[in-house]
DRENMARGU-406087 format. One line per 10 residues: for each residue x, y, z of N, C-alpha, C. Coordinates in Angstrom, 2 decimals. Example, Ala and Ser with C-alpha at 12.3 -4.5 7.8 and 13.67 -1.06 7.14 Angstrom:
! DRENMARGU-406087
13.19/-5.69/7.80/12.30/-4.50/7.80/13.20/-3.30/7.80  12.85/-2.25/7.08/13.67/-1.06/7.14/12.90/0.03/7.87
END
This chain:
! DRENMARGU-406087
-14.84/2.31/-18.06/-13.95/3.01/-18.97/-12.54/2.41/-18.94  -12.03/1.96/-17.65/-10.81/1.38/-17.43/-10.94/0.09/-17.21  -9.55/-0.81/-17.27/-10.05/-2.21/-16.79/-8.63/-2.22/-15.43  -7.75/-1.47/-15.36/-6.63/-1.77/-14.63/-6.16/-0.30/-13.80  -7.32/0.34/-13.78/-7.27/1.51/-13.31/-9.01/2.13/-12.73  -8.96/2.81/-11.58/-10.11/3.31/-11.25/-9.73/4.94/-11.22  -10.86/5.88/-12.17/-10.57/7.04/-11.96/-12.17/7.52/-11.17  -11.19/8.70/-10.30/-13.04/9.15/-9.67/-12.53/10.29/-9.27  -13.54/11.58/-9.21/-13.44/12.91/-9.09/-14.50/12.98/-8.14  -13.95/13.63/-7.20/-14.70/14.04/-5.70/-14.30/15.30/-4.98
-15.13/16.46/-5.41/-14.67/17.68/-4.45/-13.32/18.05/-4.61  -13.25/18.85/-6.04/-11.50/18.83/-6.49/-10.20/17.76/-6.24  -10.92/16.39/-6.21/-9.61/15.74/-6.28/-9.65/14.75/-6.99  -8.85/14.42/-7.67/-8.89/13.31/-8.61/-8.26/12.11/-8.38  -8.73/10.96/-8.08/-8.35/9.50/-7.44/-7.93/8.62/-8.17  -6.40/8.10/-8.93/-6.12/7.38/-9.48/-6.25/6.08/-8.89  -7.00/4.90/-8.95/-6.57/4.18/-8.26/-5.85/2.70/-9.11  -4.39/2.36/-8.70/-4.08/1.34/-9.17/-5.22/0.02/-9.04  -5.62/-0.73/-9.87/-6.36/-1.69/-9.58/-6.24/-3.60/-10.12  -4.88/-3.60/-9.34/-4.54/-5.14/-9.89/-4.38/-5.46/-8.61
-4.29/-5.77/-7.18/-4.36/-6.20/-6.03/-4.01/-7.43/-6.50  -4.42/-8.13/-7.05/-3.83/-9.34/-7.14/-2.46/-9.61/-7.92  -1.70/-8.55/-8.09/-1.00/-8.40/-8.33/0.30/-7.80/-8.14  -0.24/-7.43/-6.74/0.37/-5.94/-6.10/0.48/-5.04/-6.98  -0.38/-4.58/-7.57/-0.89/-3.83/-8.60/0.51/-3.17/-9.41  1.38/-4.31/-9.87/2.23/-4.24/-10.71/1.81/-3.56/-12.23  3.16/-2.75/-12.62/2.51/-1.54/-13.69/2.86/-2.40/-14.95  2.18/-2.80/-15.59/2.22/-3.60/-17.00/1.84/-2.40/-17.97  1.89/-2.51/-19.74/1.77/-1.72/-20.87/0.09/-1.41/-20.65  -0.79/-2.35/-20.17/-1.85/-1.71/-20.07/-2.16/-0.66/-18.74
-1.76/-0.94/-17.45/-1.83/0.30/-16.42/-1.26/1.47/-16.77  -0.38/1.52/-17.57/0.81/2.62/-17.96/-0.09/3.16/-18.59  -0.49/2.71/-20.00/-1.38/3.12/-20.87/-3.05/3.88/-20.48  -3.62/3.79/-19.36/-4.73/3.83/-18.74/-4.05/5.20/-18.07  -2.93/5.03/-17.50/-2.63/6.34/-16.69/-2.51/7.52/-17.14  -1.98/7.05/-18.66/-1.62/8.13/-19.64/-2.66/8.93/-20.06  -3.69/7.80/-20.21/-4.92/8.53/-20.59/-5.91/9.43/-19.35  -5.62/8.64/-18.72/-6.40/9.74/-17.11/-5.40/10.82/-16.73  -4.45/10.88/-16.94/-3.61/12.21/-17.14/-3.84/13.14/-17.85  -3.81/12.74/-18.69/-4.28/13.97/-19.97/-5.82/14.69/-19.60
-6.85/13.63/-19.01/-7.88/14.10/-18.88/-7.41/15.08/-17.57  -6.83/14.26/-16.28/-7.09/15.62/-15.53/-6.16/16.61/-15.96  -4.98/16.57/-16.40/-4.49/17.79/-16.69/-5.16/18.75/-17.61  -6.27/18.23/-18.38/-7.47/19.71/-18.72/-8.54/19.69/-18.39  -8.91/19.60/-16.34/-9.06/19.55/-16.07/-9.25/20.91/-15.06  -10.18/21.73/-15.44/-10.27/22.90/-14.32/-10.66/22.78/-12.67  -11.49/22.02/-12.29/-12.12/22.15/-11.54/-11.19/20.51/-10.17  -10.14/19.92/-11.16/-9.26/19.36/-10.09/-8.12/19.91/-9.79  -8.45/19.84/-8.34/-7.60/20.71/-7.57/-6.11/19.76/-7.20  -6.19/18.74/-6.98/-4.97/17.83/-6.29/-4.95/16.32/-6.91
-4.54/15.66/-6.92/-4.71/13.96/-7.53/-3.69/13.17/-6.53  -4.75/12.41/-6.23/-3.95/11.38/-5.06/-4.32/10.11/-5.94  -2.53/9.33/-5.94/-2.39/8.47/-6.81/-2.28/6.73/-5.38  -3.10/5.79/-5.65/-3.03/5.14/-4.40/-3.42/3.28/-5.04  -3.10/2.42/-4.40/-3.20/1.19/-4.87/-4.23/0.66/-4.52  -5.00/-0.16/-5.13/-6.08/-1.65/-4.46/-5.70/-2.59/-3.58  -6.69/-2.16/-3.04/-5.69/-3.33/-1.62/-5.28/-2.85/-0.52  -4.48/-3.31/0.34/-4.09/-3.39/1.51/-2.26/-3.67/1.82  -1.86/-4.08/0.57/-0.39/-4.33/0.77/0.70/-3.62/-0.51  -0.19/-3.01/-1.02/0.82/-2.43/-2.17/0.30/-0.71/-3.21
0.75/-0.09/-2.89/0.82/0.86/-4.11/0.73/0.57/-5.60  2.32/0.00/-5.48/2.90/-1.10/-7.12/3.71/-1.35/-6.50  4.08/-2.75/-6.88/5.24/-3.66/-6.85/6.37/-3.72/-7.97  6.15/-2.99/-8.44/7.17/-2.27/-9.57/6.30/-2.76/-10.88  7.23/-3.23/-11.91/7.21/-3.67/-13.37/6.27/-4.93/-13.13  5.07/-5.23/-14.01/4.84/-6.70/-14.10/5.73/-7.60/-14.89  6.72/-7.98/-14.05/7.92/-9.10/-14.48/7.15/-9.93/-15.15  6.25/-10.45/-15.22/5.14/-11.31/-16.21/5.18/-10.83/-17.44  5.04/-9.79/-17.46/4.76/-9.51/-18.88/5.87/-9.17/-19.60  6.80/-8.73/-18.81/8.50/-8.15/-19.48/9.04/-9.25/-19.70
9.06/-10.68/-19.10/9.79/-11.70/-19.20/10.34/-12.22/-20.77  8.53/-11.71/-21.46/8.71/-12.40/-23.14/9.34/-11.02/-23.80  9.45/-9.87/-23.36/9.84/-8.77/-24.11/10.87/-9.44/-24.95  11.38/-8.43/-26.30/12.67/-8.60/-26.53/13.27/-7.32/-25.82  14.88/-6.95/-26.28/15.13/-5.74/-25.14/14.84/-4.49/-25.73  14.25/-4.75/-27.31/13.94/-3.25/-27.65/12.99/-2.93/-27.32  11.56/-3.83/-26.89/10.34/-3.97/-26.58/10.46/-3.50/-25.08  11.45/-3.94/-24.05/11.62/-3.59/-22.75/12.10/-2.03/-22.73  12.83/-1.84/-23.69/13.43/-0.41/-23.11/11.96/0.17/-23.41  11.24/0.08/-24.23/10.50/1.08/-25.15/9.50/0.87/-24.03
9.27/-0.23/-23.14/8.34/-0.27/-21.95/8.47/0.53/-20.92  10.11/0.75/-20.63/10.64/1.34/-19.65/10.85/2.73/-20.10  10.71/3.22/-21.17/10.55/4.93/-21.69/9.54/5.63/-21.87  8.32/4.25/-22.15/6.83/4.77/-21.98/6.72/5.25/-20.18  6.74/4.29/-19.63/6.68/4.23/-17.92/7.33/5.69/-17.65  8.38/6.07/-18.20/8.69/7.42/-17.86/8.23/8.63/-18.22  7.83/8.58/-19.31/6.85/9.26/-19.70/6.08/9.49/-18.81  5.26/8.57/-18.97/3.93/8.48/-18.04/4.06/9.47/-16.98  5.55/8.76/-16.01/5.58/9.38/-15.07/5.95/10.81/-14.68  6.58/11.31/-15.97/6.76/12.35/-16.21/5.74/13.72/-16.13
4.90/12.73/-16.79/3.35/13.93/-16.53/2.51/14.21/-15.30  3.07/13.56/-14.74/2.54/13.15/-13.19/3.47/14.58/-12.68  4.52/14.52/-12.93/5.72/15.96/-12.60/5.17/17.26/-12.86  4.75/16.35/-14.33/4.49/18.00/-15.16/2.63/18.92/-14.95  2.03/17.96/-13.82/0.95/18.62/-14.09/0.94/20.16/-13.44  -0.13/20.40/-13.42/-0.56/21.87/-12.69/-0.48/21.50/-11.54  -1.61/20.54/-10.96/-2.00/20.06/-9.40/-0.84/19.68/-9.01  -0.57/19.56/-7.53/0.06/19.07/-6.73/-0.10/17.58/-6.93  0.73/16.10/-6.43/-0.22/15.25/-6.43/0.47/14.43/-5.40  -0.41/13.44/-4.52/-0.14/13.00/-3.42/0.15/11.33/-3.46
1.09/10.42/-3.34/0.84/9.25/-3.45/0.38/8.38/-1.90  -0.26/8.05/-2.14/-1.07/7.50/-0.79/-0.32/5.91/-0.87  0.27/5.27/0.36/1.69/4.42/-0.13/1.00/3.17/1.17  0.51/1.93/0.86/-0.16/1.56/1.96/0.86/0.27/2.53  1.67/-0.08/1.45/2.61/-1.48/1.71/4.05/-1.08/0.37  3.99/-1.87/0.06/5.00/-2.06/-1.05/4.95/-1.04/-1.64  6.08/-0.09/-2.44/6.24/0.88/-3.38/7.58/0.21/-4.19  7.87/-0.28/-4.68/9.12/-0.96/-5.34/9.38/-0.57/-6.82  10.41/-0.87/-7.19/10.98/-0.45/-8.26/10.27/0.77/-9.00  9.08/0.10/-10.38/8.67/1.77/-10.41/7.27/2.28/-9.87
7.09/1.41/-8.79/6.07/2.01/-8.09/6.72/2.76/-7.15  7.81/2.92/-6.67/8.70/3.60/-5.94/8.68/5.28/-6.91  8.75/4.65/-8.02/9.38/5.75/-9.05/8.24/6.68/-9.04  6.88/5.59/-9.19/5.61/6.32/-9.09/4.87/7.19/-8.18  5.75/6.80/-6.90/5.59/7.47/-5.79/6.17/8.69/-5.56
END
């Protein structure tokens, strides 16, 4: 269903998992976009109780922004990257559940934020 995200539901909890490790699972327009959409699902979501948000890998949560992909932005394209990202993260605030970030190495810029 995802290509930059793993979602899984286990015994009321819902498992975001960042999934770019090779990337230090830096948040690009497509992870953002994937999150947005597994948000919405668990937030109408009865039967999840908590959502623990956690990275691939062994050294990173997120390493913030994928600077790769912002590099070619123009700056209206960047802000509008950086207002989606808040969004996003916004709903993460706004759900019902509690939610836990599981933080194994790196949390930087807005994986910090994400945390």
């Amino acid at each position: 269903m995802y290509e930059n995200i793993l979602f899984e539901k286990k015994d009321g909890v819902a498992y975001l998992t960042l999934n770019r490790p090779d990337r230090l699972n830096a948040l690009n327009s497509a992870v953002l976009k994937e999150l947005d959409d597994a948000l919405a699902a668990i937030d109408g979501d009865a039967e999840i109780r908590v959502l623990v948000v956690r990275g691939a890998g062994e050294k990173a949560l997120a390493a913030g922004a994928d600077i790769t992909e912002m590099q070619s932005m123009e700056a209206e394209a960047g802000m509008a990257f950086g207002a989606f990202g808040q969004k996003v993260f916004a709903k993460i605030e706004a759900l019902r559940q509690p939610s836990i970030a599981m933080i194994p190495g790196f949390a930087l810029g807005g994986g910090c934020e994400l945390a």
